[in-house]
C-alpha positions in Angstrom: 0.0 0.0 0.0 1.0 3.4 -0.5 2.5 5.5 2.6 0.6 8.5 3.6 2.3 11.7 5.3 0.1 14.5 6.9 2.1 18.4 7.6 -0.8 20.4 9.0 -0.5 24.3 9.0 1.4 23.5 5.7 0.4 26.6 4.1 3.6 28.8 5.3 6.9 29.0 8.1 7.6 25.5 9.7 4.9 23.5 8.0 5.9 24.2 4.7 9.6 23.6 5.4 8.3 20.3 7.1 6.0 19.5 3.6 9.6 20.3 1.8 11.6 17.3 4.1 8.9 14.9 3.7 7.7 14.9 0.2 10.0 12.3 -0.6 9.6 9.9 2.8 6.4 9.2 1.9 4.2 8.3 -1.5 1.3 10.9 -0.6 1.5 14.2 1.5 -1.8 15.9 2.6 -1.3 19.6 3.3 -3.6 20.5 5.9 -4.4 24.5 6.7 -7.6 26.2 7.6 -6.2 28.4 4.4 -7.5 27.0 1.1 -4.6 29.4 -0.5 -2.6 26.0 0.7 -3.4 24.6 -2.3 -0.5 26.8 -4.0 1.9 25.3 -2.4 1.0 22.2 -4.6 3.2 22.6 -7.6 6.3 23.7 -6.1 6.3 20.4 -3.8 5.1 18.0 -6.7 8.7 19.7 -8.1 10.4 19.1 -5.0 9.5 15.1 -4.5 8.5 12.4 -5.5 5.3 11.9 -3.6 1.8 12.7 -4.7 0.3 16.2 -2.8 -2.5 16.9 -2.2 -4.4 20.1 0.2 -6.7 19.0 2.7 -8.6 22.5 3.7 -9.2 22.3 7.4 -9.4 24.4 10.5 -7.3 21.7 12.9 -10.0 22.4 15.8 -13.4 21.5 13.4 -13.7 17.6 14.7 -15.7 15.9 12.3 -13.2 17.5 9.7 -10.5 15.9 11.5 -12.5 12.3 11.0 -12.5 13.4 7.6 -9.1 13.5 7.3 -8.4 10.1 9.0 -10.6 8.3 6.4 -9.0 10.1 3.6 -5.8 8.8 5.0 -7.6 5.4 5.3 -8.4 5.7 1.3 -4.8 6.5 0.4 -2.9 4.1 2.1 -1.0 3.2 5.6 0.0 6.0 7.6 3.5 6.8 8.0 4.5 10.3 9.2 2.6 13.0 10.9 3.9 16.6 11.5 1.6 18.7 13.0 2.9 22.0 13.0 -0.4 24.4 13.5 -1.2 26.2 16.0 -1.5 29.3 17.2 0.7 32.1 19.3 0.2 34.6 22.1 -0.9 37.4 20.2 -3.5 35.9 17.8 -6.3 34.7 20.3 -7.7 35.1 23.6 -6.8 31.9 26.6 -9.7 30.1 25.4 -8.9 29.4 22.2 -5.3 29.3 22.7 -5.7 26.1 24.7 -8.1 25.1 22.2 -6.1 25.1 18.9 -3.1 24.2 20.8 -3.6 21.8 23.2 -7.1 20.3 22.5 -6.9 19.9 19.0 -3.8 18.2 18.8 -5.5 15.4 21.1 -8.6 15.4 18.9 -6.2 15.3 15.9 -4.3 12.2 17.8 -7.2 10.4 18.7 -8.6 10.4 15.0 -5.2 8.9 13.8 -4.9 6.7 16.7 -6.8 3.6 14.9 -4.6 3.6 11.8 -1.3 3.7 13.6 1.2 0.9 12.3 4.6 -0.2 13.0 6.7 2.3 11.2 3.7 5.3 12.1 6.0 8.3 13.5 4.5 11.4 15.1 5.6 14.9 15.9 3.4 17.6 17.6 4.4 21.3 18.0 5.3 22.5 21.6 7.2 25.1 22.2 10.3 25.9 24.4 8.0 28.9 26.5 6.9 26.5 29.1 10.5 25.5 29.4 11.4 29.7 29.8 8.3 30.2 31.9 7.1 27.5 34.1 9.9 26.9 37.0 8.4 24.8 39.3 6.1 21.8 39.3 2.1 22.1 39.6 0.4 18.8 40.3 -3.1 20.6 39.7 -2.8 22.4 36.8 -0.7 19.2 35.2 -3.5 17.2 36.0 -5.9 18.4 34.2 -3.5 19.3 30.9 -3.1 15.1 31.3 -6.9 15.2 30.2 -7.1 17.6 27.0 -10.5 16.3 25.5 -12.3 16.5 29.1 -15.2 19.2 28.4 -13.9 20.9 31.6 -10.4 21.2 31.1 -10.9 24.7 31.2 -12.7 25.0 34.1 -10.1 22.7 35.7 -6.7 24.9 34.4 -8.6 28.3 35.6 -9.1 26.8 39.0 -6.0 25.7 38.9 -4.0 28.6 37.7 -6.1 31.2 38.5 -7.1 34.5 36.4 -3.3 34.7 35.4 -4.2 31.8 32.9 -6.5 34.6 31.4 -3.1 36.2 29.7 -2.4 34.7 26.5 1.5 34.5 26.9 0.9 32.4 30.1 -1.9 30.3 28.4 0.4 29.6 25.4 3.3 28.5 27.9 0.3 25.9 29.8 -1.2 24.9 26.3 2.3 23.6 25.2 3.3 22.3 28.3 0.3 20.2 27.8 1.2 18.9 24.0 4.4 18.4 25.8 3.0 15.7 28.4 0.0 14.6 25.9 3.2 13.4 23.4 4.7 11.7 26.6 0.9 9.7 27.1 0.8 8.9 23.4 3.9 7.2 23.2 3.0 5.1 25.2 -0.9 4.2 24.0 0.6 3.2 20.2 3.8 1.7 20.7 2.3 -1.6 21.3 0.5 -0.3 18.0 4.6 -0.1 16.1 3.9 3.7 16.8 6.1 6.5 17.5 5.3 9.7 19.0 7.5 12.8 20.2 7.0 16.5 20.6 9.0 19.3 19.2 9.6 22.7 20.9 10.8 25.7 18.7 12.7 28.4 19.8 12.6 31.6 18.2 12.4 30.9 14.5 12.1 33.6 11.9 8.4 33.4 10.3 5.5 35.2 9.8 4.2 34.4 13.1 7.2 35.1 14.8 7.4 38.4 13.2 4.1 39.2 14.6 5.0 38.2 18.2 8.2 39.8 18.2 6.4 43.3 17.0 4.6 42.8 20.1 7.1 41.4 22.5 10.6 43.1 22.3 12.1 41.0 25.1 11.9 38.2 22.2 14.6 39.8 20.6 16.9 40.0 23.9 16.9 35.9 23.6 17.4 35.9 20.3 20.7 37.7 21.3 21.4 35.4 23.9 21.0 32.4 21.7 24.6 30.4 22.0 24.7 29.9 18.0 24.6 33.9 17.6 21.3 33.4 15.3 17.6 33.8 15.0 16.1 30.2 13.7 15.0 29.1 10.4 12.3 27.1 9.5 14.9 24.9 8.3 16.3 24.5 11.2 13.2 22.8 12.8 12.1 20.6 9.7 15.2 18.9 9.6 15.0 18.1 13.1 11.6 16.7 12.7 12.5 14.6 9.2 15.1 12.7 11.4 12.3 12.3 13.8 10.2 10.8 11.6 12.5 9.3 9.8 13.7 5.6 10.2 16.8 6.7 11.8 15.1 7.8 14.8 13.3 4.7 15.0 14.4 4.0 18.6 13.4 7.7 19.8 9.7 8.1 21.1 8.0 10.2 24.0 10.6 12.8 24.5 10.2 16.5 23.8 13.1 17.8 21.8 14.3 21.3 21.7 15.4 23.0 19.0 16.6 26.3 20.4 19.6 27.4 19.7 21.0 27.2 22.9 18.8 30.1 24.5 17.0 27.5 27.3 20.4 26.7 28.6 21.6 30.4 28.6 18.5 31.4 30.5 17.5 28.8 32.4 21.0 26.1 32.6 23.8 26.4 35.0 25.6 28.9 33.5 22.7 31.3 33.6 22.9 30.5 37.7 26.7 31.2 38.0 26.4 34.2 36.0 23.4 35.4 38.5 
């Protein structure tokens, strides 16, 4: 059968560098956006590859259109590789739907794909390294309830939790990935008896339209990027190749970890020498 590859938010930054690194791992690539303009992106990846592309117009949060997905997957072939790269950032949504798009659609998104997981299936969802920056200490409560993402009163459960500060965006962002973060962790281990793998991915500061947009809005963003070790704002590039080995089957031993692909700037903030220095 043929081998089936999903990128969602392929339409633009890290997806589309993703759709580039995967176009030949698999026989057909479905482009998922909620943009239909994705389907431009068509011909210049049919050049790229080898596989067979082809848009799949959908807002990542709609659930019945992520069933629709699965079963077109289902029609095409097995599924091999999954990079799901939307989501959305601080400044383009209130708390609410941060949590949603982030955090609750990429379990909806998993639990849809769950049944046609095989050995050889590989996974990577999008985290981020701003839990990482943010969160310092442990909270039992609020981790709790990010372990149950499709409960109807998760957000009931974080605000209770966390209190109005969950209210501000940034923070919510930081929670919403913290929970892709553990939700990768918990799906590891539900389809590796399946041959499954599953890991998360979180960015630092990469260099695309929606990082432009929260750096306009955030100038301490641009402090890190000048305390990033390798002296550099990151690429899209940068990230997708990190994710093709993840999905490739070099990696095949790797599964339900959370890898960061910063540049350094975690360890110069957060690591030891960040302490000495304070």
């Amino acid at each position: 059968m043929s081998t089936v590859g999903i990128v969602t938010g392929a339409g633009r930054g890290m997806g589309l560098a993703c759709a580039h690194r995967l176009v030949d791992l698999v026989d057909v690539l479905l482009l998922v956006d909620r943009d239909p303009a994705v389907a431009g992106v068509v011909g210049e990846l049919t050049k790229a590859g080898s596989a067979t592309v082809e848009p799949f117009v959908l807002d990542i949060t709609d659930v019945d259109g992520v069933q629709r997905l699965a079963a077109r997957v289902a029609e095409l072939g097995t599924l091999r590789a999954v990079a799901h790269a939307a989501g959305i950032s601080p400044t383009m949504a209130d708390w609410r739907r941060i949590f949603a798009v982030d955090l609750v659609a990429t379990a909806q998104l998993a639990q849809a794909l769950r049944p046609l997981t095989t050995a050889g299936t590989a996974s990577v969802y999008f985290a981020s390294m701003a839990p990482i920056l943010a969160i310092g200490e442990p909270h039992p409560t609020a981790d709790a309830a990010l372990d149950d993402p499709l409960a109807p009163d998760l957000l009931d459960r974080i605000h209770a939790a966390l209190g109005a500060t969950v209210e501000d965006s940034g923070w919510a962002y930081s929670w919403a990935k913290r929970g892709v973060q553990r939700f990768a962790q918990q799906e590891a281990v539900r389809v590796g008896p399946l041959g499954g793998r599953v890991c998360s991915l979180s960015p630092g500061i990469i260099d695309t339209p929606q990082g432009k947009q929260e750096a306009a809005e955030h100038s301490s963003m641009q402090a890190l990027v000048e305390r990033t070790p390798v002296g550099r704002i990151g690429q899209s590039e940068d990230v997708a190749d990190v994710v093709a080995f993840l999905l490739s089957d070099q990696a095949r031993f790797v599964s339900g970890i959370d890898l960061l692909v910063d540049g350094g700037v975690a360890a110069a903030v957060r690591g030891p020498a960040a302490a000495a220095v304070r």
